[in-house]
Rosetta silent file (secondary structure, phi, psi, omega in degrees, C-alpha in Angstrom):
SEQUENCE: XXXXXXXXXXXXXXXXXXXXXXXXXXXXXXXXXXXXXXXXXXXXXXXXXXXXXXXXXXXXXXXXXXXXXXXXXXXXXXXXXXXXXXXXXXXXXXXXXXXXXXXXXXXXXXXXXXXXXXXXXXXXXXXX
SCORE:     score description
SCORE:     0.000 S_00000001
   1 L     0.000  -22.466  175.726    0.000    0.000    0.000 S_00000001
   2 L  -109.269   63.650 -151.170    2.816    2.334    0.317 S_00000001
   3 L  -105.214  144.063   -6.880    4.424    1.077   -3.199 S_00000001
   4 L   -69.493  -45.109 -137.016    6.909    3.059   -4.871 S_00000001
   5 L   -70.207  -39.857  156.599    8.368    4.477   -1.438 S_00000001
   6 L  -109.879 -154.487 -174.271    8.463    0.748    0.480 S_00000001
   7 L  -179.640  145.157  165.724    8.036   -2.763   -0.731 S_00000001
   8 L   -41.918   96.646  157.617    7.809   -6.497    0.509 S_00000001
   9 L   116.887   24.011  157.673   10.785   -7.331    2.491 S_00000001
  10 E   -59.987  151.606  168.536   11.798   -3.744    3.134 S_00000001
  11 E  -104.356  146.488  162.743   13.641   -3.429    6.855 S_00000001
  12 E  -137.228  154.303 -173.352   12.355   -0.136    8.314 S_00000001
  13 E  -113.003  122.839  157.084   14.047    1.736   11.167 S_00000001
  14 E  -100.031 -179.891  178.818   11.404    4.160   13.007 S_00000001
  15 E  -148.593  151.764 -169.401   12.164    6.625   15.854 S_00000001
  16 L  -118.423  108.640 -173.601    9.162    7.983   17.941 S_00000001
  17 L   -96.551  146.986  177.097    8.934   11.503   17.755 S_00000001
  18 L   -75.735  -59.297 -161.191    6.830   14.654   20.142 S_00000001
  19 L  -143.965  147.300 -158.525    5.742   16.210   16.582 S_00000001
  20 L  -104.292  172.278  150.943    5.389   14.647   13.089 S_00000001
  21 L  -123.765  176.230  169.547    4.836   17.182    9.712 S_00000001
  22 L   -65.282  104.188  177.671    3.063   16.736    6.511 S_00000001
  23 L   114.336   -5.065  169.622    4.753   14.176    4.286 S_00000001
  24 E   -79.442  135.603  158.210    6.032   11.831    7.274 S_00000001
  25 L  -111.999  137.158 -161.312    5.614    8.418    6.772 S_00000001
  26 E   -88.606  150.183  142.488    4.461    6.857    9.822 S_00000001
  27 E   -81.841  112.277 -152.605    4.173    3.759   11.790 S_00000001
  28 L  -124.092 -166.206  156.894    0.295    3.759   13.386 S_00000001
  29 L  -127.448  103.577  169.614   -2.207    1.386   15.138 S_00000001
  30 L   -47.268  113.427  174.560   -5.076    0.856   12.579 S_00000001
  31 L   -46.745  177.418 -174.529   -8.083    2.636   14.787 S_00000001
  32 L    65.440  -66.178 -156.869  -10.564   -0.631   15.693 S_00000001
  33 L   -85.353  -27.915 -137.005   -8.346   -2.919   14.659 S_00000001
  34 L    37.187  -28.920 -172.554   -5.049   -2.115   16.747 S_00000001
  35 L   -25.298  130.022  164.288   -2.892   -3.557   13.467 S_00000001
  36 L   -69.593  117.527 -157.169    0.002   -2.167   13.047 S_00000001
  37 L  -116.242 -167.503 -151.270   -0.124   -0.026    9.818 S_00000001
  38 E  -135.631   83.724 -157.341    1.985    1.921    7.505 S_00000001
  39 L  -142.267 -157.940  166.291    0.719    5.214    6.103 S_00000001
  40 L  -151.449  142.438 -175.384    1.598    9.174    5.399 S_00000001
  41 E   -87.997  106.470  161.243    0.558   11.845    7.160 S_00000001
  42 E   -57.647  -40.652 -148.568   -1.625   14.253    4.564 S_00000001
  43 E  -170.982  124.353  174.006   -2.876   16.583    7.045 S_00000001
  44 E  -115.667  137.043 -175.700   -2.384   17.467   10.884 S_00000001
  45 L   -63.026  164.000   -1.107   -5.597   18.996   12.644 S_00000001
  46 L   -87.517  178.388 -172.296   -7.254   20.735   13.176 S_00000001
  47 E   173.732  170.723 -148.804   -8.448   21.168    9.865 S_00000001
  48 E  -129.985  123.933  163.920  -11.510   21.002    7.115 S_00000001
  49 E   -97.948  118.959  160.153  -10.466   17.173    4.798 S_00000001
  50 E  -125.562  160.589  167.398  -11.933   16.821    1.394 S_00000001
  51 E  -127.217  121.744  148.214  -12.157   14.172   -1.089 S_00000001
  52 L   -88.747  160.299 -172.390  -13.317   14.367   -4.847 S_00000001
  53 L   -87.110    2.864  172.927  -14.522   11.797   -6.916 S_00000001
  54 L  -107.949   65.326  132.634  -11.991   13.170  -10.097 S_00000001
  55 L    67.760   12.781  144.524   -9.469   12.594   -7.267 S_00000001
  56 L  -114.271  168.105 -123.355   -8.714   15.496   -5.385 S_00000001
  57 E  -127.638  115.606  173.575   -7.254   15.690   -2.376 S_00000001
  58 E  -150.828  151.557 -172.664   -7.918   19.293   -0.143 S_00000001
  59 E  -150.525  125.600 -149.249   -7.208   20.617    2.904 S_00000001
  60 L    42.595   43.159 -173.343   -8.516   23.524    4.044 S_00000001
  61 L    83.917  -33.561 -173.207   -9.535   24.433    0.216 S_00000001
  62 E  -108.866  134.580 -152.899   -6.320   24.150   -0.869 S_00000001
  63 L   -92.185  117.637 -171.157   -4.712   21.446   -2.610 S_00000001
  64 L   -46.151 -178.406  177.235   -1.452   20.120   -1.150 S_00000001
  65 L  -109.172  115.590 -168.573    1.646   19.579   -3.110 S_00000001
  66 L  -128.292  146.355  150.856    2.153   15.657   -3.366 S_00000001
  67 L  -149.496  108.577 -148.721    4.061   13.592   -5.192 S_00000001
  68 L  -138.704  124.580  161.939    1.613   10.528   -5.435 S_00000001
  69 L   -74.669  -49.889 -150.172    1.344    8.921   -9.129 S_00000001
  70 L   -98.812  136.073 -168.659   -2.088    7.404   -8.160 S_00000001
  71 L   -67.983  155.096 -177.954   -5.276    9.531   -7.640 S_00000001
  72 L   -92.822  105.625  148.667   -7.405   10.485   -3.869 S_00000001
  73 L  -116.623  178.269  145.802  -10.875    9.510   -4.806 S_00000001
  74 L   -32.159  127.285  176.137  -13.148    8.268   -1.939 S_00000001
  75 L   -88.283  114.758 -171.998  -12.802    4.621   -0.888 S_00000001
  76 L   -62.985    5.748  163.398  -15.967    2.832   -1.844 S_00000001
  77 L  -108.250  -72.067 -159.298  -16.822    0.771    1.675 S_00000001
  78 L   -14.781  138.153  164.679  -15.956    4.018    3.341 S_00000001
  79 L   -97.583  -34.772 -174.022  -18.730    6.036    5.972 S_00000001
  80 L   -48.161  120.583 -175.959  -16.472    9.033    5.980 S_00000001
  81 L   -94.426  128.511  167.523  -18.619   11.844    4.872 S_00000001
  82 L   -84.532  154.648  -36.539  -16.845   15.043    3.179 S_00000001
  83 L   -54.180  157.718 -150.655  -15.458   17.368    4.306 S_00000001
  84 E  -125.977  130.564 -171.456  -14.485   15.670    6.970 S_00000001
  85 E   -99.836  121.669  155.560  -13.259   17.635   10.377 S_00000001
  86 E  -102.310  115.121 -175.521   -9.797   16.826   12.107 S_00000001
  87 L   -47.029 -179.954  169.823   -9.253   17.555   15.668 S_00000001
  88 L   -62.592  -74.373 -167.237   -6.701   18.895   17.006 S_00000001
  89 L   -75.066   26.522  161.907   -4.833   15.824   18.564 S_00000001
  90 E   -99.640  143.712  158.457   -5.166   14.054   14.913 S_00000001
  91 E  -121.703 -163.579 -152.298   -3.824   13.151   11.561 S_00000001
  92 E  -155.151   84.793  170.079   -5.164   12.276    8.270 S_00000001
  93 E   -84.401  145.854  174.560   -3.208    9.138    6.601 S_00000001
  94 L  -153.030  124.520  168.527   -2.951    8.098    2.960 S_00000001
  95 L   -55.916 -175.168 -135.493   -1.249    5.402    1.699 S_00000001
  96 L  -155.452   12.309 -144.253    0.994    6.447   -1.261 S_00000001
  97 L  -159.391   50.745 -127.062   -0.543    3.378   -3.127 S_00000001
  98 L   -96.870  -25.652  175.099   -4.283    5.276   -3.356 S_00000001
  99 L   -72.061  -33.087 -176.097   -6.334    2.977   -5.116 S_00000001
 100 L  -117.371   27.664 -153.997   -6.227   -0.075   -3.455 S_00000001
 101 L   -76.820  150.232  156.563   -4.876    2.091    0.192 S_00000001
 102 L  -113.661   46.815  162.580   -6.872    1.253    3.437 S_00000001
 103 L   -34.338 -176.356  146.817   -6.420    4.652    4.927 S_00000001
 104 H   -66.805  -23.670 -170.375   -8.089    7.443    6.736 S_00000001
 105 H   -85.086    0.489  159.047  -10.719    7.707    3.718 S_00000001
 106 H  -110.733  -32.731  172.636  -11.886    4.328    5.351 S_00000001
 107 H  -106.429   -1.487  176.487  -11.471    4.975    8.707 S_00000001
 108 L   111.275 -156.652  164.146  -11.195    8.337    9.778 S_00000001
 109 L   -95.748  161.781 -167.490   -8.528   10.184   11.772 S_00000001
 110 E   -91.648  133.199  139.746   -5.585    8.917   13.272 S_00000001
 111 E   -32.109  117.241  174.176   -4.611    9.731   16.915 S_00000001
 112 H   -48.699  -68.280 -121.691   -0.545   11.727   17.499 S_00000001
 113 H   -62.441  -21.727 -159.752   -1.206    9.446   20.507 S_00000001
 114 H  -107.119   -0.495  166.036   -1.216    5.963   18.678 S_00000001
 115 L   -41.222  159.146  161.500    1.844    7.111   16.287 S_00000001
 116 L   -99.155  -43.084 -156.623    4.562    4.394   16.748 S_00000001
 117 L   162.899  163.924 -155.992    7.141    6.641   14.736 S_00000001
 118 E  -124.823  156.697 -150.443    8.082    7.925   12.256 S_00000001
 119 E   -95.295  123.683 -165.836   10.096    5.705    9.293 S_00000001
 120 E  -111.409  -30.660 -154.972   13.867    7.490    9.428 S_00000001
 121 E  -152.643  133.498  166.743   15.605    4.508    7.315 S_00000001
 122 E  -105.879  108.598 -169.726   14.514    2.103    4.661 S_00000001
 123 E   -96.087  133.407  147.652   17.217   -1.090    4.269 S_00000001
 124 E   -72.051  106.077  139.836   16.150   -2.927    0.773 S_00000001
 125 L   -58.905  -53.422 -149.334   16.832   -6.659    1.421 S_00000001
 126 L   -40.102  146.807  160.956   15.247   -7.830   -1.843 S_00000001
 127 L    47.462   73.054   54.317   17.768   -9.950   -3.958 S_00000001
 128 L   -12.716    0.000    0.000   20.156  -10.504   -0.982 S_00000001
């Protein structure tokens, strides 16, 4: 889900940080589920989230600067209604992988509190 930037059998080293930015990729606890997930932080609260169905991606009105191959529509299981309000003590994850992603556009926002960390170093094993 986060394909180009990791891949199966990536090593990743995180570090657990007091404040993330926009454009971190993260280590999380899937809300519900507790899983441990994988994402990028899109958006830190508070803040007004929207998703279009030609695939864009805005916050506060304005559209960030990404560089994502694959388009933000709406996730089709999804309850999250647009725009979508992020507290304060929240982020707003998107997989980098957007089409088939299991995100915030299915589940909402993420807790700062349930960050693990934030991904400092990627070791490629593959073909080792």
């Amino acid at each position: 889900r986060m394909y180009p930037f990791l891949m199966d059998g990536d090593v990743l080293v995180t570090y657990k940080l007091d404040r993330y930015r926009v454009g971190d990729c993260v280590v999380y606890e899937e809300p519900g589920t507790g899983e441990t997930r994988i994402s990028r932080i899109s958006a830190i609260g508070p803040c007004m989230i929207s998703v279009t169905d030609n695939g864009n991606f805005l916050v506060d009105t304005y559209s960030p600067s990404e560089a994502v191959f694959y388009p933000t529509k709406p996730l089709e299981d999804s309850e999250i209604a647009y725009p979508y309000r992020l507290s304060s003590d929240a982020v707003f994850l998107l997989d980098d992988y957007r089409t088939i992603g299991k995100d915030s556009r299915l589940f909402g926002q993420v807790l700062l509190a349930v960050l693990k960390g934030k991904v400092v170093y990627v070791f490629r094993r593959r073909g080792i």
